[in-house]
C-alpha positions in Angstrom: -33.6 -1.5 -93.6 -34.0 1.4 -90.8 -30.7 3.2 -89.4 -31.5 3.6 -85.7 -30.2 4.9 -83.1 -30.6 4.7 -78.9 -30.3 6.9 -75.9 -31.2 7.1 -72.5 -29.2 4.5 -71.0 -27.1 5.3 -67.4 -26.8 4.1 -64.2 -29.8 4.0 -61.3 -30.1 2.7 -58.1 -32.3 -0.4 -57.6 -36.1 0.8 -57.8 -35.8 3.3 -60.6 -36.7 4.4 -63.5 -35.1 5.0 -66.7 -36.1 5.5 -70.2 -34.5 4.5 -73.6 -35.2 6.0 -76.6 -34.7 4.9 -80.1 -34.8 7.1 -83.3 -35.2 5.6 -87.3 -34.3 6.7 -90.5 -36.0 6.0 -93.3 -39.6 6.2 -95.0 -41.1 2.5 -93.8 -40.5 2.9 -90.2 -44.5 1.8 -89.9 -44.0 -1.7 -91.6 -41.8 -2.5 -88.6 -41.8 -4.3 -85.8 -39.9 -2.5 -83.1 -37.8 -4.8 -80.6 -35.5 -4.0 -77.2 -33.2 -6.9 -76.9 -30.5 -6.7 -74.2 -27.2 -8.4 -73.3 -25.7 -9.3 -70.4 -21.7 -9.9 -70.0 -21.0 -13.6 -70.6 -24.6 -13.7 -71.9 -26.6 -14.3 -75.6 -28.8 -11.4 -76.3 -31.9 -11.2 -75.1 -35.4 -10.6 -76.2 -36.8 -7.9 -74.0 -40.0 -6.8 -75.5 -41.9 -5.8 -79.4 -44.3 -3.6 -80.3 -46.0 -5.1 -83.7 -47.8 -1.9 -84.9 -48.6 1.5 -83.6 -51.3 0.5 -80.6 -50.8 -3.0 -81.6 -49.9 -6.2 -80.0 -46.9 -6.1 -77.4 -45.2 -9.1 -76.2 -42.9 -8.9 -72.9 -40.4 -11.5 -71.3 -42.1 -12.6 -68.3 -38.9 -11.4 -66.0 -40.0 -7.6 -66.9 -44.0 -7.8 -67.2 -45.3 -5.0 -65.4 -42.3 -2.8 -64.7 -41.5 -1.9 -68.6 -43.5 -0.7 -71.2 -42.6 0.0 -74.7 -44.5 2.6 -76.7 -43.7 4.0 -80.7 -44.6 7.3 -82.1 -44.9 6.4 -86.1 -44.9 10.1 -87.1 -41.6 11.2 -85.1 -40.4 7.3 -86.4 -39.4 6.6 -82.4 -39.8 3.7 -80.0 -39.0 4.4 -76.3 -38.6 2.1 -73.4 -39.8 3.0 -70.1 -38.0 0.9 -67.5 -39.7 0.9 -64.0 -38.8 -1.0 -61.1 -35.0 -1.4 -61.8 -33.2 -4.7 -60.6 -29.4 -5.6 -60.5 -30.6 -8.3 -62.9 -31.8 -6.1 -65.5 -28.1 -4.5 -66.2 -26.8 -4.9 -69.9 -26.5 -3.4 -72.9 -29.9 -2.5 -74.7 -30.1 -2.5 -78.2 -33.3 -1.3 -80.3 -34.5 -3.4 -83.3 -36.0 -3.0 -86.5 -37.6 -5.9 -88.6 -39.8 -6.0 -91.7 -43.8 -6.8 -90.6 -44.5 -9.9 -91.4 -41.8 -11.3 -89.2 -40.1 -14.2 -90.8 -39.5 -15.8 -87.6 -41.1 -15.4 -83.9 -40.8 -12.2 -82.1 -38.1 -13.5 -79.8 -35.2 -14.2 -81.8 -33.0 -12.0 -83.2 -32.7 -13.2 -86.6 -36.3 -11.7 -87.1 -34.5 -8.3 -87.3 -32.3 -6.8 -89.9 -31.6 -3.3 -88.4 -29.8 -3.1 -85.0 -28.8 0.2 -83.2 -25.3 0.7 -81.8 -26.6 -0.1 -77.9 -26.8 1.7 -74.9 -25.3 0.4 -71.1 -27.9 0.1 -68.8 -26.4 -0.2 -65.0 -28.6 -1.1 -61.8 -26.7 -0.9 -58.6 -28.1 -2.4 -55.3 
């Protein structure tokens, strides 16, 4: 497993930008798949977006294709999040998430990961 950690989160008027950052520990940070998942009050977690390898295959949930991006850095072991386009909708908690490549399950669900950061509050207002 991969200790991480996020920043970045805060509150931003509807239209902006923000960007999340999340830092690893440990020595296989490359045989990771890298995950934003978010949740909502009252809500499950959600899968947000994944980046499969450095400059490889990215997957988004249709409700943020082309406002977010996800990028990694393997060398400084990061993965950041940059949020464009901000909506009400897209408040919630953001967590970052680690799991082992090959994924043992679809790049969706959760229970492909086995290292969760502590989560950082995302808040849109209108």
């Amino acid at each position: 497993q991969v200790q991480l950690v996020e920043s970045g989160g805060g509150l931003v008027q509807a239209g902006g930008s923000l960007r999340l950052s999340c830092a690893a520990s440990g020595r296989t940070f490359s045989r990771y798949a890298m995950g934003w998942f978010r949740q909502a009050p009252g809500k499950e977690r959600e899968f947000v977006t994944v980046i499969l390898s450095s400059g490889g295959q990215t997957y988004y949930v249709d409700s943020v294709k082309g406002r977010f991006g996800i990028s990694r850095d393997n060398a400084k072991k990061t993965v950041d999040l940059q949020m464009n386009s901000l909506k009400p909708e897209d408040t919630a908690v953001y967590y970052c998430a680690a799991g082992p490549l090959p994924l043992v399950g679809s790049y969706y669900s959760p229970v492909s990961y086995n290292s969760w950061g502590q989560g950082t509050q995302v808040t849109v207002s209108s």
